[in-house]
N, CA, C and O atoms as a GROMACS GRO file, in nm:
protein
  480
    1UNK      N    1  16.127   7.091   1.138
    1UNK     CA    2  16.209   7.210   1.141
    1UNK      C    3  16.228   7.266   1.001
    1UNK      O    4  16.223   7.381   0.956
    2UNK      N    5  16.249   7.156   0.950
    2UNK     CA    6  16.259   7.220   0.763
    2UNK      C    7  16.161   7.298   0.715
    2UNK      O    8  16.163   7.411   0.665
    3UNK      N    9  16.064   7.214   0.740
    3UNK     CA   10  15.904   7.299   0.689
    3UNK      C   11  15.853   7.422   0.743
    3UNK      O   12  15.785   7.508   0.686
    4UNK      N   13  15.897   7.419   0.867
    4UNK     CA   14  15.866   7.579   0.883
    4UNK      C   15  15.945   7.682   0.831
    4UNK      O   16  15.904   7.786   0.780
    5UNK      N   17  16.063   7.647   0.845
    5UNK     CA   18  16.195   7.738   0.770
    5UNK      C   19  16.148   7.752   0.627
    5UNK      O   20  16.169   7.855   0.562
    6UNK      N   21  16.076   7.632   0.573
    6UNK     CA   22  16.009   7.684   0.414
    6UNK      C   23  15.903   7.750   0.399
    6UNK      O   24  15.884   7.836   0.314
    7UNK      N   25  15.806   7.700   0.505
    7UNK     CA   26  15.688   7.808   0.529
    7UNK      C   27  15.713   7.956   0.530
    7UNK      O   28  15.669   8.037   0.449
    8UNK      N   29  15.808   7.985   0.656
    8UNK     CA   30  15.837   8.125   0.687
    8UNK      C   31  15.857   8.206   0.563
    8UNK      O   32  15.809   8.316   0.537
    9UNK      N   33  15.966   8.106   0.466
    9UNK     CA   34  16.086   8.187   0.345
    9UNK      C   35  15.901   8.207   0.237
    9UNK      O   36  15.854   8.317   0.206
   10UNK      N   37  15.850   8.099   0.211
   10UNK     CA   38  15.685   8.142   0.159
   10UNK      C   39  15.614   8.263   0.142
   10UNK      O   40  15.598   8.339   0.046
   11UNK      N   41  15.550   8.259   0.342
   11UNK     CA   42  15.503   8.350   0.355
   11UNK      C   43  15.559   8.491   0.380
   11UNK      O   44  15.486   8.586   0.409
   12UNK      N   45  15.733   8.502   0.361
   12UNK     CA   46  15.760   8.624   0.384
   12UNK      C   47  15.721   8.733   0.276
   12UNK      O   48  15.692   8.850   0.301
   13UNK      N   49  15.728   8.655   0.111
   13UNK     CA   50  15.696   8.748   0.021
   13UNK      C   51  15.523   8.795   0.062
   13UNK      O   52  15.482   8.909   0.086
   14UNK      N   53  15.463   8.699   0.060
   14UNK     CA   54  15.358   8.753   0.116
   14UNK      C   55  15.301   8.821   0.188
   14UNK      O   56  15.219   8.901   0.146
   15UNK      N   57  15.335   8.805   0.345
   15UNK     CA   58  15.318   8.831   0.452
   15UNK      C   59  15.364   9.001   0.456
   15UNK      O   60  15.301   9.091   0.512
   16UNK      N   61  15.449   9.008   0.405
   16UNK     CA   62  15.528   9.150   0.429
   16UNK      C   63  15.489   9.240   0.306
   16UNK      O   64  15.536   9.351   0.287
   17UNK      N   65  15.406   9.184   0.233
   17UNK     CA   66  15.329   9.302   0.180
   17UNK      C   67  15.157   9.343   0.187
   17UNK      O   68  15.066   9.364   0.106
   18UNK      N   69  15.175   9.342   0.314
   18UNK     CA   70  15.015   9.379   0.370
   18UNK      C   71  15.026   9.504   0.415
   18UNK      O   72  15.131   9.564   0.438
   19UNK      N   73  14.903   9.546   0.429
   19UNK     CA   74  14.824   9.672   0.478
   19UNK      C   75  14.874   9.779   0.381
   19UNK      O   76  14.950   9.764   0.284
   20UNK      N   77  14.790   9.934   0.447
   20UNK     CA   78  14.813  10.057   0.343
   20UNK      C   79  14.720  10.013   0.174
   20UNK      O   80  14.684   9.905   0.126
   21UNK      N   81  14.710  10.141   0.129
   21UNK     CA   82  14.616  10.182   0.021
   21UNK      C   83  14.725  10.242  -0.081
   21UNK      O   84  14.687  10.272  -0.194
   22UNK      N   85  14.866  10.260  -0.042
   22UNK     CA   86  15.000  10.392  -0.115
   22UNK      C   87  15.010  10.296  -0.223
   22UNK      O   88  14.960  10.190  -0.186
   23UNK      N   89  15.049  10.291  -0.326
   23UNK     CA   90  15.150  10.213  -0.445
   23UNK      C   91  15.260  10.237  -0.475
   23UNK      O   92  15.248  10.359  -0.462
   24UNK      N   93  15.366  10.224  -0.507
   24UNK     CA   94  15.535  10.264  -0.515
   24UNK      C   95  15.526  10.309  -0.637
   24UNK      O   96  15.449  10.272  -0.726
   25UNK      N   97  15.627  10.413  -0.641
   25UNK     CA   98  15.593  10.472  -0.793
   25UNK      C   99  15.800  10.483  -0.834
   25UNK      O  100  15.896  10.529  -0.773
   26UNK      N  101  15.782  10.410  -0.971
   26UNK     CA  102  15.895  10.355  -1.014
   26UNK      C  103  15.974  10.450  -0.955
   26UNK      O  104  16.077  10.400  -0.910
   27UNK      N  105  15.963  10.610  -0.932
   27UNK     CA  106  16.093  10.705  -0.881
   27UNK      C  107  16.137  10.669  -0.776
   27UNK      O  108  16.234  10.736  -0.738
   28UNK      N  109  16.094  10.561  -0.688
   28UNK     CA  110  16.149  10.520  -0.554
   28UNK      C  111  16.089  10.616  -0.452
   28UNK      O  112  16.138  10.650  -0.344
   29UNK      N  113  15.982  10.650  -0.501
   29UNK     CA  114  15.919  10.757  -0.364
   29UNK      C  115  15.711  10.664  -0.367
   29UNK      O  116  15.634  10.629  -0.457
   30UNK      N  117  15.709  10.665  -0.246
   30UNK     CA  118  15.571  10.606  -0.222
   30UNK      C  119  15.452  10.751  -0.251
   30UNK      O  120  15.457  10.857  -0.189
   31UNK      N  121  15.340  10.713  -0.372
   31UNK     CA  122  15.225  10.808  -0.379
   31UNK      C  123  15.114  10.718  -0.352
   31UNK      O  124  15.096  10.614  -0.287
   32UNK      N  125  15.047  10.798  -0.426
   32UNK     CA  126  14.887  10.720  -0.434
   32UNK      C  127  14.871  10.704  -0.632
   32UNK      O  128  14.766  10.661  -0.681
   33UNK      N  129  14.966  10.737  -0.701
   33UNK     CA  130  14.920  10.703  -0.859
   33UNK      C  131  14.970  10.560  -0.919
   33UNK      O  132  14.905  10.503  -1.007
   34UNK      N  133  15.089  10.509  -0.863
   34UNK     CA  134  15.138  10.400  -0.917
   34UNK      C  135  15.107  10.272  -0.784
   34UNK      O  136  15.123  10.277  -0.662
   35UNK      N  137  15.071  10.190  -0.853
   35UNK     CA  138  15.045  10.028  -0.780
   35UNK      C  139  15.097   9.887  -0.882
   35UNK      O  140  15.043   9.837  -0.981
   36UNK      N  141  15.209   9.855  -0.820
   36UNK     CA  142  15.225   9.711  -0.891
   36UNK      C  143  15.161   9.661  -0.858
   36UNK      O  144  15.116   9.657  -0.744
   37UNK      N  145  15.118   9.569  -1.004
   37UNK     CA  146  15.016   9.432  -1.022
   37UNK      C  147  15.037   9.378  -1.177
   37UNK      O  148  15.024   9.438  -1.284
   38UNK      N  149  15.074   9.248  -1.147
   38UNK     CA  150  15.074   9.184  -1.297
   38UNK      C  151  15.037   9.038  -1.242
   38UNK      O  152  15.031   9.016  -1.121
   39UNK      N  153  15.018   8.964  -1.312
   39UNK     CA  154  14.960   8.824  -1.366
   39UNK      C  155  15.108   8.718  -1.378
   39UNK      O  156  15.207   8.748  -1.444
   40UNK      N  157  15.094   8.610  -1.308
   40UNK     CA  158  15.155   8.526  -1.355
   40UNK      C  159  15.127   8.423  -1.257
   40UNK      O  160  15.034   8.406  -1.179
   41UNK      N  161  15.307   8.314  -1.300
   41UNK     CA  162  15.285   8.186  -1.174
   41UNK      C  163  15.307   8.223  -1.040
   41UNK      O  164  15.275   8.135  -0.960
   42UNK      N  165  15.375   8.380  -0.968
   42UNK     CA  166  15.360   8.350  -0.832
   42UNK      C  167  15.214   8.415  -0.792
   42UNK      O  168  15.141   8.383  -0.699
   43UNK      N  169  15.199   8.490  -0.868
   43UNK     CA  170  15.053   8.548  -0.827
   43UNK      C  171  14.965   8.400  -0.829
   43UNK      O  172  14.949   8.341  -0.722
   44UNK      N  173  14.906   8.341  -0.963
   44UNK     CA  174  14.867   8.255  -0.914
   44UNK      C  175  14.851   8.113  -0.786
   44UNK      O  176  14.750   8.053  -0.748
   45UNK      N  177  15.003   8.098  -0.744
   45UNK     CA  178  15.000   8.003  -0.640
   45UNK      C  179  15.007   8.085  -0.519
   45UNK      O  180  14.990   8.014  -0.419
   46UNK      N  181  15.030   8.227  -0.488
   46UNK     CA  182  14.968   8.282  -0.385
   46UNK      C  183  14.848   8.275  -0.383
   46UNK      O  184  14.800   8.279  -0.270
   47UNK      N  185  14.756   8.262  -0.492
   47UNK     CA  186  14.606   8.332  -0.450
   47UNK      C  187  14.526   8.128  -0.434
   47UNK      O  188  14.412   8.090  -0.408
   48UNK      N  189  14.631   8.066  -0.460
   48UNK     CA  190  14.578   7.913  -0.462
   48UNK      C  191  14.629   7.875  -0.316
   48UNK      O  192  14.559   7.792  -0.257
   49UNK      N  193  14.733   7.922  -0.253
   49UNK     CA  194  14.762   7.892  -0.099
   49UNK      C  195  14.678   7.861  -0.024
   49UNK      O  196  14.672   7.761   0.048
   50UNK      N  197  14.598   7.958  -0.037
   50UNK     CA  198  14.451   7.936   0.074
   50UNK      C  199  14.487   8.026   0.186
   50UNK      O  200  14.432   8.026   0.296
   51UNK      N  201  14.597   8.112   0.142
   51UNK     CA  202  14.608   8.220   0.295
   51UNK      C  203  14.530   8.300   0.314
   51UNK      O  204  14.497   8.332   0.200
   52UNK      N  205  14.454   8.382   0.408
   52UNK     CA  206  14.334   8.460   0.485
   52UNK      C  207  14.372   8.570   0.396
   52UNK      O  208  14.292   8.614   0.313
   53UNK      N  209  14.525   8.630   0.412
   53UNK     CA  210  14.526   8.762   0.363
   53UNK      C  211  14.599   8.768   0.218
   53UNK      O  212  14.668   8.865   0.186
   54UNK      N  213  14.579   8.664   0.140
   54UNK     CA  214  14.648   8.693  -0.018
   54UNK      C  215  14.502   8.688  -0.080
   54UNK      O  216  14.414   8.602  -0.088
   55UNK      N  217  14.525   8.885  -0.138
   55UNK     CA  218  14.479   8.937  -0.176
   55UNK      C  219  14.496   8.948  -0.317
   55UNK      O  220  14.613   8.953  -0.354
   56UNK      N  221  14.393   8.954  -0.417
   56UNK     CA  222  14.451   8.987  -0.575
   56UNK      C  223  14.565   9.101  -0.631
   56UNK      O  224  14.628   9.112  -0.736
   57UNK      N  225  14.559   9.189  -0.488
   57UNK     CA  226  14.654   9.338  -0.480
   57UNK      C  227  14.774   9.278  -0.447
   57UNK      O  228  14.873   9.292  -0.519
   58UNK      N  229  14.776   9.218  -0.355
   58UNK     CA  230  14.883   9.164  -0.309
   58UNK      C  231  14.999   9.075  -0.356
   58UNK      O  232  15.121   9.089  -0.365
   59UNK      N  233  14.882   8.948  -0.390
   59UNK     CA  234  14.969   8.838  -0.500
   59UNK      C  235  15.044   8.910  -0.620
   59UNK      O  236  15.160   8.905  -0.661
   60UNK      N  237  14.895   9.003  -0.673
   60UNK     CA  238  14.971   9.102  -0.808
   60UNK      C  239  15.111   9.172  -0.755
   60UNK      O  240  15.225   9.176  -0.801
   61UNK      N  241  15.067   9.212  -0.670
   61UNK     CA  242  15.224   9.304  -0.641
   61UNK      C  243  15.356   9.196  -0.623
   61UNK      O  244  15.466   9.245  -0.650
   62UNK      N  245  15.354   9.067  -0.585
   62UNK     CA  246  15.450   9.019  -0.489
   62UNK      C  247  15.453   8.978  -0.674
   62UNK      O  248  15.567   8.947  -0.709
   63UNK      N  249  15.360   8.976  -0.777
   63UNK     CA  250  15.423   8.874  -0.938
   63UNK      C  251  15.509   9.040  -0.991
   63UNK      O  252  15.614   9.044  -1.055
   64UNK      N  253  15.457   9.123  -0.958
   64UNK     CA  254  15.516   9.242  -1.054
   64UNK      C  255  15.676   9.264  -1.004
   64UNK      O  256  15.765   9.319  -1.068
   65UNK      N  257  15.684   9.208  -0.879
   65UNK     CA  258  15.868   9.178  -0.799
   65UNK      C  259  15.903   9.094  -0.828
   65UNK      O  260  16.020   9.096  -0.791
   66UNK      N  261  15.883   8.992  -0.882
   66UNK     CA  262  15.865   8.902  -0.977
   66UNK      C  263  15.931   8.894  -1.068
   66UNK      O  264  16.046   8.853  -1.084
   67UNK      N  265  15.814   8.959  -1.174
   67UNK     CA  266  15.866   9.005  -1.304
   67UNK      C  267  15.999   9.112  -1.307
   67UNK      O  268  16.056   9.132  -1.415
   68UNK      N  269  16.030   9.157  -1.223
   68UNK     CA  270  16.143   9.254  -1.235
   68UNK      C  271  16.303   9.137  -1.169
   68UNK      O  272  16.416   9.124  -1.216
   69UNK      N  273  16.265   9.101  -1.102
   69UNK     CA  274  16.352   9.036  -1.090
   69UNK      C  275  16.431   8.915  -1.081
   69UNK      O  276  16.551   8.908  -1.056
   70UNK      N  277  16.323   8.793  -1.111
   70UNK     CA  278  16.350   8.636  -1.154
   70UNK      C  279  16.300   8.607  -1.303
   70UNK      O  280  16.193   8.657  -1.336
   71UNK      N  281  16.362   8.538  -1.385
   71UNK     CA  282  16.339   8.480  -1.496
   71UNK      C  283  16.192   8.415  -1.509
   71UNK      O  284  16.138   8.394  -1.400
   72UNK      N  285  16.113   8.376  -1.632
   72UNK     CA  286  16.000   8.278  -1.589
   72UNK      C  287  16.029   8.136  -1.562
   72UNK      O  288  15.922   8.076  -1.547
   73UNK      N  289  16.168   8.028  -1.545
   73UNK     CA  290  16.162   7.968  -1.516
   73UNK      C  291  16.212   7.979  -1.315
   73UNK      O  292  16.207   7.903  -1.219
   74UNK      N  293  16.245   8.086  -1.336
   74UNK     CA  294  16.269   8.096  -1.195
   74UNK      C  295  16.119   8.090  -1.118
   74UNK      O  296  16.074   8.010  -1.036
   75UNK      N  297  16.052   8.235  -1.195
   75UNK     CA  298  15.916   8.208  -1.133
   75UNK      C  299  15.796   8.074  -1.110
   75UNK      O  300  15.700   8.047  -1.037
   76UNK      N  301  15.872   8.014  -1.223
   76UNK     CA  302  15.781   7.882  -1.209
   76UNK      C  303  15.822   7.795  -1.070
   76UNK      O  304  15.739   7.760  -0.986
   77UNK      N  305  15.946   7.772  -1.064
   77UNK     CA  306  16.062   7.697  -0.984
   77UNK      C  307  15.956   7.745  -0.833
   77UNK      O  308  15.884   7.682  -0.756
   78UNK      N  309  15.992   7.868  -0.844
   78UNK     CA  310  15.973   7.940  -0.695
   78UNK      C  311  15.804   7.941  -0.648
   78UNK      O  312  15.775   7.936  -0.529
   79UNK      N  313  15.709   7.947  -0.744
   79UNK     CA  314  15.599   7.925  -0.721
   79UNK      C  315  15.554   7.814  -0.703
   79UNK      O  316  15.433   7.815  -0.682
   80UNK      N  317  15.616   7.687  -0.701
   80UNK     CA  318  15.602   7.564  -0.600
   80UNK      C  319  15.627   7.541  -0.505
   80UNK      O  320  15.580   7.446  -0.442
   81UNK      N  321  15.752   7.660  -0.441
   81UNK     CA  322  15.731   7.649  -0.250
   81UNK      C  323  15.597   7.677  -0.238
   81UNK      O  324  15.562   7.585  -0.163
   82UNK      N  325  15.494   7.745  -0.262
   82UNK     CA  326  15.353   7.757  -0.207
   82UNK      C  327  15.303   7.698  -0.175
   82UNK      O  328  15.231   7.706  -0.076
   83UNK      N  329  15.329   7.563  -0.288
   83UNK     CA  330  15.220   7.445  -0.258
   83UNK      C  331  15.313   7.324  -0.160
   83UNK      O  332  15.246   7.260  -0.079
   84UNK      N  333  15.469   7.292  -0.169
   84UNK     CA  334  15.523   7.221  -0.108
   84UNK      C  335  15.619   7.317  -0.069
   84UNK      O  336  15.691   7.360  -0.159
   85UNK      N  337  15.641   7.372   0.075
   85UNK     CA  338  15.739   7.454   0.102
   85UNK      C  339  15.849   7.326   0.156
   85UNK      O  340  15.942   7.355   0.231
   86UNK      N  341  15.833   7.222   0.123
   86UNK     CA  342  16.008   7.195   0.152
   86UNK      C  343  16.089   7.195   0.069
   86UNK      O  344  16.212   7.207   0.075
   87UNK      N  345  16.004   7.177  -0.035
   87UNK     CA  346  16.093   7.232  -0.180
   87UNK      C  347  16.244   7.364  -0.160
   87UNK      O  348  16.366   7.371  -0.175
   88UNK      N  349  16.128   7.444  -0.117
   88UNK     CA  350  16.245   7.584  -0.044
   88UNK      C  351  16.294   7.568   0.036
   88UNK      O  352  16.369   7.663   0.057
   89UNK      N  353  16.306   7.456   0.147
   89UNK     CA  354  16.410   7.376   0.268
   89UNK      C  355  16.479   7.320   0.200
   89UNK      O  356  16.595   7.347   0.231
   90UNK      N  357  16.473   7.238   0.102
   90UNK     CA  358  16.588   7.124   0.050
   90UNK      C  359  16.636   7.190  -0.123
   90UNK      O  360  16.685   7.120  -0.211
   91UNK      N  361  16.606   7.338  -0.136
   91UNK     CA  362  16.684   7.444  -0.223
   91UNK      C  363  16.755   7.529  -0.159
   91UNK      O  364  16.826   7.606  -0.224
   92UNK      N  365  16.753   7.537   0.011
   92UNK     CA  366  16.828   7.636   0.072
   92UNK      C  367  16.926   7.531   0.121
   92UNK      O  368  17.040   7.578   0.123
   93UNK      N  369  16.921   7.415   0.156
   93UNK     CA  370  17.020   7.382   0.197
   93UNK      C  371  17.126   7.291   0.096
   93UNK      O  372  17.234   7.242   0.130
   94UNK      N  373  17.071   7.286  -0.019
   94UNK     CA  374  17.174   7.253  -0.149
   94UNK      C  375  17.318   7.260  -0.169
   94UNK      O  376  17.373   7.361  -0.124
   95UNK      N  377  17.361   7.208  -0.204
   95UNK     CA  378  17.519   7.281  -0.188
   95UNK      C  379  17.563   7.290  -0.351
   95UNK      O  380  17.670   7.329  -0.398
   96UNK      N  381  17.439   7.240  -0.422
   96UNK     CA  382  17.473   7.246  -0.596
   96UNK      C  383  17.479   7.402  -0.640
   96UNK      O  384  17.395   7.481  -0.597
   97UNK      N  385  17.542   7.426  -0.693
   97UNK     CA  386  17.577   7.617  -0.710
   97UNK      C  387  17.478   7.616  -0.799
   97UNK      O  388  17.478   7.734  -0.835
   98UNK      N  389  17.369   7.547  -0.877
   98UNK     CA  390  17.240   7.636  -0.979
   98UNK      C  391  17.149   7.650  -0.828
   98UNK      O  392  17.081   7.752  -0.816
   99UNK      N  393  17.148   7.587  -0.759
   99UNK     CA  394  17.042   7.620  -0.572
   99UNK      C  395  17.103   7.703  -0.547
   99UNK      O  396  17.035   7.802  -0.572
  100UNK      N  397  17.204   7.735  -0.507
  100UNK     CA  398  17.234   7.808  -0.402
  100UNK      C  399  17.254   7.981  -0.486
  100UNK      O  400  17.237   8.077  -0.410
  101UNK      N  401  17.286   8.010  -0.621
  101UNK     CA  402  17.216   8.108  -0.680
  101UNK      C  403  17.098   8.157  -0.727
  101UNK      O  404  17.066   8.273  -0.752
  102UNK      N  405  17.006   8.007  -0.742
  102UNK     CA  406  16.865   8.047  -0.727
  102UNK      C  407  16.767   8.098  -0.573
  102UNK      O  408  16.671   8.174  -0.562
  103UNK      N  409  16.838   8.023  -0.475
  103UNK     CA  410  16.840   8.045  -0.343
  103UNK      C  411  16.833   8.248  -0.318
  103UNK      O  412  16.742   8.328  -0.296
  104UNK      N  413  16.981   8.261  -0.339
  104UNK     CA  414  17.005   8.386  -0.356
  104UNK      C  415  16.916   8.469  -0.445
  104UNK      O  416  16.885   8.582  -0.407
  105UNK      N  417  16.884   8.433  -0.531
  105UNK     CA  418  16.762   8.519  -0.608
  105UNK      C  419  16.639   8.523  -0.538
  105UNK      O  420  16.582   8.626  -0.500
  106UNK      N  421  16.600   8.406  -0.521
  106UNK     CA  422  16.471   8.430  -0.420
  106UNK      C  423  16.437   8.473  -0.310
  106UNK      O  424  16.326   8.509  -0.271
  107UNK      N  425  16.623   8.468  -0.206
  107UNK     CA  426  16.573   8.585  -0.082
  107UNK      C  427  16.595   8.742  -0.148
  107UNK      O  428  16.538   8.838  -0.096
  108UNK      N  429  16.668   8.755  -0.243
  108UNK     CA  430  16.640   8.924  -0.266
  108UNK      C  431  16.479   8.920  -0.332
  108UNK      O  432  16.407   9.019  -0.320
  109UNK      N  433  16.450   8.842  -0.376
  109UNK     CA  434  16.310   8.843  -0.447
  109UNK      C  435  16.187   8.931  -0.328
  109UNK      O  436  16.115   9.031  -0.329
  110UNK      N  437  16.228   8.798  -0.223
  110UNK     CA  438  16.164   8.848  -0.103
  110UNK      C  439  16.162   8.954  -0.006
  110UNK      O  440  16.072   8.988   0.072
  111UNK      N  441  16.301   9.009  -0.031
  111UNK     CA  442  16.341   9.126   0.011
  111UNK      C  443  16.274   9.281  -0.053
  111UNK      O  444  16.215   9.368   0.010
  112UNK      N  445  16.301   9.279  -0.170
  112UNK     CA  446  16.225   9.364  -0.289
  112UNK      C  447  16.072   9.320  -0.264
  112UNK      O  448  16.013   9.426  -0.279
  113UNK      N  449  15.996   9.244  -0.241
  113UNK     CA  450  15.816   9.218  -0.257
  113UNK      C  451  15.790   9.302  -0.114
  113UNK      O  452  15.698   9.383  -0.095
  114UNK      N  453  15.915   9.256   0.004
  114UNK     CA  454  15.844   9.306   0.128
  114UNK      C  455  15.884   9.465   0.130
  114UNK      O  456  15.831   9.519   0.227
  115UNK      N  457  15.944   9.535   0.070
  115UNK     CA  458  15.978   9.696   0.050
  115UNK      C  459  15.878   9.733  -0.032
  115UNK      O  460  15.798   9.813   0.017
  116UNK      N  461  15.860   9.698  -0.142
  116UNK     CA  462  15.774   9.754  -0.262
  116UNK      C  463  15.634   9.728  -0.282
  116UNK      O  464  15.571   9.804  -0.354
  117UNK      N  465  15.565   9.611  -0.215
  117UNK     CA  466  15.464   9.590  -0.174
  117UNK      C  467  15.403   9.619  -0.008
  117UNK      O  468  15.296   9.594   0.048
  118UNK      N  469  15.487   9.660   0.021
  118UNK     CA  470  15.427   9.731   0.198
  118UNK      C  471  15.295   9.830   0.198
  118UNK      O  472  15.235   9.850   0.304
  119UNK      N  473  15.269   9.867   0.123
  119UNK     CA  474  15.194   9.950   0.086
  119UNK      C  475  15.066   9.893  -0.009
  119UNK      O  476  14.977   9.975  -0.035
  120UNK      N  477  15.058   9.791  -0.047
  120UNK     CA  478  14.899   9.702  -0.089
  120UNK      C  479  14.860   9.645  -0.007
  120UNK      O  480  14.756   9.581  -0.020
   0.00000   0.00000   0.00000
């Protein structure tokens, strides 16, 4: 039961930024000139998952939500649910307050990748 609840919290940054060709353009309006993509640790352990649909567009986009909104030790932290998602089962159910605010960072994380990446 844990592991899927970590799987799911995983693949939501992922998962929810598929399909479409649009890129978000910082004014908060969707065109075709702006596309997040940057380089780092969640891009990399998305594109090491082995999922069908993490794409270099994709991973890039879900690191550039990322970069805007978790620290790099956060990003490091958080880019090991990929490879062990119970990690993110036994950080959600923590009751130590540095989890349960990192917790909180990582579902808005996920929240922001699946709005702003809908469109890669």
């Amino acid at each position: 039961m844990m592991r899927i609840g970590l799987a799911c919290v995983a693949l939501l940054a992922l998962a929810a930024c598929g399909g479409g060709s649009r890129g978000y353009n910082p004014s908060g309006k969707y065109g075709s000139s702006a596309v997040l993509f940057a380089q780092g640790p969640i891009s990399n352990a998305c594109m090491a998952g082995g999922r069908k649909d993490a794409t270099r567009a994709r991973c890039g986009c879900i690191q550039a939500v990322a970069d805007r909104s978790m620290s790099n030790s956060e990003q490091r932290r958080g880019a090991k649910f990929f490879k062990d998602p119970h990690q993110a089962q036994e950080t959600r159910q923590s009751s130590r307050p540095g989890d349960e605010t990192f917790w909180l960072n990582w579902k808005e994380f996920g929240n922001s990748a699946s709005t702003l990446c809908a469109a890669t």
